[in-house]
N, C-alpha and C positions, 0 to 999 in steps of 0.2 A: 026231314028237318031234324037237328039235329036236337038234345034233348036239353034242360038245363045243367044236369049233370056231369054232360061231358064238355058243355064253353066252360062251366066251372075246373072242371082237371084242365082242360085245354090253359084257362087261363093260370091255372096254378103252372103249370109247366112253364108257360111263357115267365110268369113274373118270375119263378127256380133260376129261368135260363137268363134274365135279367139282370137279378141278382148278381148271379155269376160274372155275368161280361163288368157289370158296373164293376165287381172287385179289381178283377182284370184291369180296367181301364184306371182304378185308384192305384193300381200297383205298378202301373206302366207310367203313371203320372209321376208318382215318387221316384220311380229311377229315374224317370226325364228330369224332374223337378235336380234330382241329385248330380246329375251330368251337368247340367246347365250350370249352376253353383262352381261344381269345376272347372266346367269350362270357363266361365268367368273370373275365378279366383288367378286361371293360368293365361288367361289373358292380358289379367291388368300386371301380370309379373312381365312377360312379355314385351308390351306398353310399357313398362317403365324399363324393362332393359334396355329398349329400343330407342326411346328416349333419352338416357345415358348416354349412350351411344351418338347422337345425334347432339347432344351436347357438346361431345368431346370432337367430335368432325369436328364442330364450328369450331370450336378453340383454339384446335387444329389449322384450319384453313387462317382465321384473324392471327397466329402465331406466323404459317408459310407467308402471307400479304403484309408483315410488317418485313419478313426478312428479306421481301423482294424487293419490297421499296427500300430497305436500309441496302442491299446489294444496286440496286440502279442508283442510288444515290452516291456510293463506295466509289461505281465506275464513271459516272460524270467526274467525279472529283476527280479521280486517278485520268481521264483521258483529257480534262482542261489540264493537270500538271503535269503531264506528258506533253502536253500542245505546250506550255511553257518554257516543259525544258528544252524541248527539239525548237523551237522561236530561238532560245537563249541560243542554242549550238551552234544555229543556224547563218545567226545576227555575229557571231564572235569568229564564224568560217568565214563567212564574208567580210567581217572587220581585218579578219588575218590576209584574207587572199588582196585586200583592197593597197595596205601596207606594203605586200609583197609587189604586187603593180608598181606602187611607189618606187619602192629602193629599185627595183628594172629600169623606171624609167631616170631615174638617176644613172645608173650605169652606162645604161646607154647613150649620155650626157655625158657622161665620162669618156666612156668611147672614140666618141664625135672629137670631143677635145684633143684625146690620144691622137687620132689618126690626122687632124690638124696640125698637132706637133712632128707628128713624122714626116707629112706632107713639106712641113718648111726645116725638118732636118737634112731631108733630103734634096731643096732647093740648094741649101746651102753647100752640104758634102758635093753637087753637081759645081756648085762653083770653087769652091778648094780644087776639086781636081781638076776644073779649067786652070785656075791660077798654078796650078801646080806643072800642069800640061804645056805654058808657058813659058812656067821659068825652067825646062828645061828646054826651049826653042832655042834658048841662048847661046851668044857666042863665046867662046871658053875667052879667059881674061888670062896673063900669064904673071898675074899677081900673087902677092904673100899671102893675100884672103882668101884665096882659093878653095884653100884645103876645108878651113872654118867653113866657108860658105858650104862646101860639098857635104860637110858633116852635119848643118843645120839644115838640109835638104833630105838627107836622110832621113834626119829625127824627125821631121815635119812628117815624110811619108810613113813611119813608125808612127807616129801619133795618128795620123790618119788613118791608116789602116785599122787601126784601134780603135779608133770611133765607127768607122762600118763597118767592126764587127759586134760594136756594142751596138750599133741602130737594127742589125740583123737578129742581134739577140730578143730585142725590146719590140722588133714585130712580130718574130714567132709567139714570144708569150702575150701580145697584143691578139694574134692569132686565135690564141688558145683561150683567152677572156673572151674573146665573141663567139667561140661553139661553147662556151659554156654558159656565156651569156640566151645565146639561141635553145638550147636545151633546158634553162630555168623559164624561157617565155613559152617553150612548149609543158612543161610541169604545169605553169598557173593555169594555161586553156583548160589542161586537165583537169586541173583542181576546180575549175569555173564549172564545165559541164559537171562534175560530179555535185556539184554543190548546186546546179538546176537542179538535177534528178533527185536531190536529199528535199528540196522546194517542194518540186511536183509529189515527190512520195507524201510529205506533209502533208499538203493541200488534200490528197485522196482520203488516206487513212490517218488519222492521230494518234490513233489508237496501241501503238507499238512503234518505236524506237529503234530506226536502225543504228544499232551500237556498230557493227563492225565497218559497215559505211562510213558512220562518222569517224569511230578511230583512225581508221585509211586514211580520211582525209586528215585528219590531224596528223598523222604521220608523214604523208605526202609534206602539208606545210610544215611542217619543222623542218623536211629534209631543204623544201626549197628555202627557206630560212636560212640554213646554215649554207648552203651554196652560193647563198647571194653576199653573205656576211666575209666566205672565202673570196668570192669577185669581186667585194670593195675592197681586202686585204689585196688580192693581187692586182687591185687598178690602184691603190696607194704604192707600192711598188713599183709599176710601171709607171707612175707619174713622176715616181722620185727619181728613177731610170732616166725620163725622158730628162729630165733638169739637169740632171746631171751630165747626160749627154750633150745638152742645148750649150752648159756651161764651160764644157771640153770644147765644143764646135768655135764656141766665142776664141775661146783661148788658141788654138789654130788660127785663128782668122789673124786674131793682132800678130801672133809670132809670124805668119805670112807677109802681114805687111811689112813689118820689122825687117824683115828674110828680104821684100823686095826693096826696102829702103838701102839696105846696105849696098845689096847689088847695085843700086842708084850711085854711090859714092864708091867701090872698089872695083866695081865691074862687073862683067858677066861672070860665069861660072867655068873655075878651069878646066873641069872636065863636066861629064852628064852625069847626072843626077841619078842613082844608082835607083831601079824598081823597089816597089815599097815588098816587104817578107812575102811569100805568101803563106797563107795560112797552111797549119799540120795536118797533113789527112787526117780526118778523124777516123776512128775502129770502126769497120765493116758491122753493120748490123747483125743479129744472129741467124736472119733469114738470108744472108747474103752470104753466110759461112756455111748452114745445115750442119749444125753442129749434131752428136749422135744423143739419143735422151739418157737421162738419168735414170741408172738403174733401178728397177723396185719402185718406179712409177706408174701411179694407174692410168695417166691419162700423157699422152706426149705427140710434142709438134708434128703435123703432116706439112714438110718442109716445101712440098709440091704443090699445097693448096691457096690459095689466095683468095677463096672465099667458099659458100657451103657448094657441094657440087649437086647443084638442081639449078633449074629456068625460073620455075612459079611455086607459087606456095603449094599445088597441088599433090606434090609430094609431103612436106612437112605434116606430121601426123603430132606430133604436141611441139612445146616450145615454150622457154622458160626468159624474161627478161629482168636485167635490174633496171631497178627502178630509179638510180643515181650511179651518178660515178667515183669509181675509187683509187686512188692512189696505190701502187702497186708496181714494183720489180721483177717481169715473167722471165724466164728462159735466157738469161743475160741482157737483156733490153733493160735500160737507164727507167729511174723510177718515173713513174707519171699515171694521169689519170686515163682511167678506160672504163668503159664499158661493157658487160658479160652477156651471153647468151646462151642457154644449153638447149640444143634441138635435136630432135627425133626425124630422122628423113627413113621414108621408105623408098630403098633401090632394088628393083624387080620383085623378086620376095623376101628381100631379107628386108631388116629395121637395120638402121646403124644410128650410133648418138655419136655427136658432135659439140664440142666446146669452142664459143667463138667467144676472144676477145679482141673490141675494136682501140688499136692503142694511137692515143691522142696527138701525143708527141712525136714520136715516129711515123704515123701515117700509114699503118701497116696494119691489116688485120691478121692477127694467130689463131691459126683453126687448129686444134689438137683433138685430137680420139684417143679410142681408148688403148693400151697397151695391148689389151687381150679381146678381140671383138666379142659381141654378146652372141653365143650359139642359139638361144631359143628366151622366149619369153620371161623367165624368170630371172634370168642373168641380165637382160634387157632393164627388168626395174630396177633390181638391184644396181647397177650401173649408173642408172638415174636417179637413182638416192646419196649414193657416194660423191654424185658430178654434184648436188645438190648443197650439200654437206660440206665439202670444199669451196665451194662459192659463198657460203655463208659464214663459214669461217675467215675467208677471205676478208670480209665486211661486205659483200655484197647483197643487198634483197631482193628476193627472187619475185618476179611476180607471175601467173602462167598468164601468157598470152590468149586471147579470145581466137576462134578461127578466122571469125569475120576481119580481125586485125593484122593474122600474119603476114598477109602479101604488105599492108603498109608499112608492118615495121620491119621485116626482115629482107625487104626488095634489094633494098644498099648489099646485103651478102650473097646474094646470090652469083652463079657465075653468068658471065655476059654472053660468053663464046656460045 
């Protein structure tokens, strides 16, 4: 057993060692105690950066949600005043195209009218030349009136003659007011569906303006405007024609009677009634001559051709049309209106381009090519810029044809054989 001496050291040693760990654990306390402090002090800096921070998000985000609402609010506005104006465009196409209907059916009115006066010009000119077919059945008279009478038979057949050449004149350009009458009622259909499809695009989207649509069509009606505005010009024309005509016809009729009154009172006719002139040949067309082209020409007549040389559209690889027709002097042919086309035919492997104009008055389509054919590609466009460029300065506007369109509009030139 151990003695009290040594629990005495024993215990001294313990409470030494005691001691000891106690300072230890005071001095381990004070650097904790001191960490903590900083950690603390760097946390609440931290916390408040972070907080900052979370500040300025918010600000941020309530700054981005007013500009989105001020931006959705920008494009309501902007796509009701786009719905507006495309309404207004749309309401002022259809006011335009409705007008144009109008003055068509006017002319058309006019028309009817025209071809009723001609209808009983030419009852009349049938009966002139019965009475006139008449008075030469007669039997010669060997009186002093003779000669008078023979001479007032003449004039009469001179004035007749003269009036159908003026009823022949006044139905060709009758003629020519109904293909162009026909060709302004083909414009408005156009104008009509374009002006669905400007509806329908509305109705989808509001939100964007077709501008070049609508200009089109604004252009389109102005042009049929002033087309219509020229076929009222040339149906006043022809109606002052027809009067004028109606009023020659009268004037024949009485100096006829007059002509058979006499004959009543001097007799028949001493001799026959001399045929009325005939008319001067007119000049051979210039397809009728093949005249040689004009030197220093890029493009010139194929004297041989009579229309583009393919069956189907299956060949045509582009193709350019105007859009009205223009007035114009080709190749020695008398001014008049026609219509343009520039087409691209592919024959075996080559490309060749082709210039058609269809002319109104003559009745004769002129196909011309080019002076120098195109050997490859680039020459090929270029060719088609030049043919382009010519036709524009002409006055004509080009428009390119769709494929899905070629065979309907370019069937009429094709060759038949």
């Amino acid at each position: 057993m151990a003695s009290g001496g040594e629990i005495a050291r024993q215990i001294g040693a313990l409470a030494e060692e005691l001691g000891q760990t106690l300072a230890e654990a005071r001095d381990r306390i004070e650097v904790l105690t001191a960490e903590l402090a900083e950690a603390r002090a760097g946390g609440a800096d931290i916390l408040a950066a972070k907080q900052g921070e979370l500040e300025t998000a918010e600000k941020r985000i309530e700054s981005l949600v007013q500009k989105l609402k001020e931006a959705r609010q920008e494009a309501v506005d902007a796509r009701e005043e786009t719905r507006q104006e495309l309404q207004q465009q749309l309401e002022t196409l259809e006011k335009t195209a409705e007008n144009a209907r109008e003055e068509l059916d006017q002319e058309r009115s006019i028309r009817k009218r025209l071809e009723k006066g001609a209808a009983a010009d030419e009852k009349r000119l049938a009966e002139l030349e019965k009475a006139v077919a008449e008075g030469k059945a007669g039997e010669p008279s060997p009186t002093a009136g003779r000669e008078t009478t023979g001479v007032a038979g003449s004039s009469l057949q001179a004035e007749l003659s003269e009036a159908l050449e003026a009823i022949m004149k006044e139905r060709q350009a009758r003629e020519e007011l109904e293909e162009q009458l026909a060709e302004a009622h083909k414009l408005i259909e156009a104008l009509e569906q374009g002006l669905k499809r400007a509806q329908d695009a509305a109705k989808v989207a509001a939100g964007s303006v077709p501008a070049d649509e609508t200009r089109r069509l604004e252009e389109k009606l102005g042009v049929a405007e002033a087309q219509l505005e020229q076929a009222q010009r040339d149906g006043g024309k022809y109606a002052a024609a027809c009067a004028l005509a109606e009023k020659r016809i009268a004037e024949l009729e009485q100096a006829l009677k007059a002509g058979s009154g006499a004959r009543g009172q001097t007799g028949s006719y001493g001799e026959e009634t001399p045929a009325a002139p005939k008319p001067s040949t007119e000049k051979p067309l210039p397809h009728e001559l093949h005249p040689a082209p004009k030197p220093g020409t890029l493009f010139r007549p194929e004297w041989d051709l009579e229309a583009l040389p393919c069956k189907s559209a299956d060949q045509v690889l582009q193709a350019w049309g105007s859009a009205f027709n223009v007035q114009l002097s080709l190749e020695g042919y008398p001014a008049q209106y026609c219509t343009a086309f520039l087409v691209v035919l592919k024959q075996g492997k080559q490309k060749q381009l082709y210039m058609v104009f269809n002319l109104k008055s003559s009745k004769h389509v002129l196909v011309c090519v080019p002076s120098k054919p195109p050997t490859d590609e680039a020459a090929l466009n270029k060719l088609v810029g030049e043919g382009q460029k010519y036709l524009q300065m002409s006055g004509f506007e080009l428009e390119k044809i769709p494929p899905a369109d070629m065979g309907h509009v370019l069937e009429g030139y094709f060759l038949k054989k």
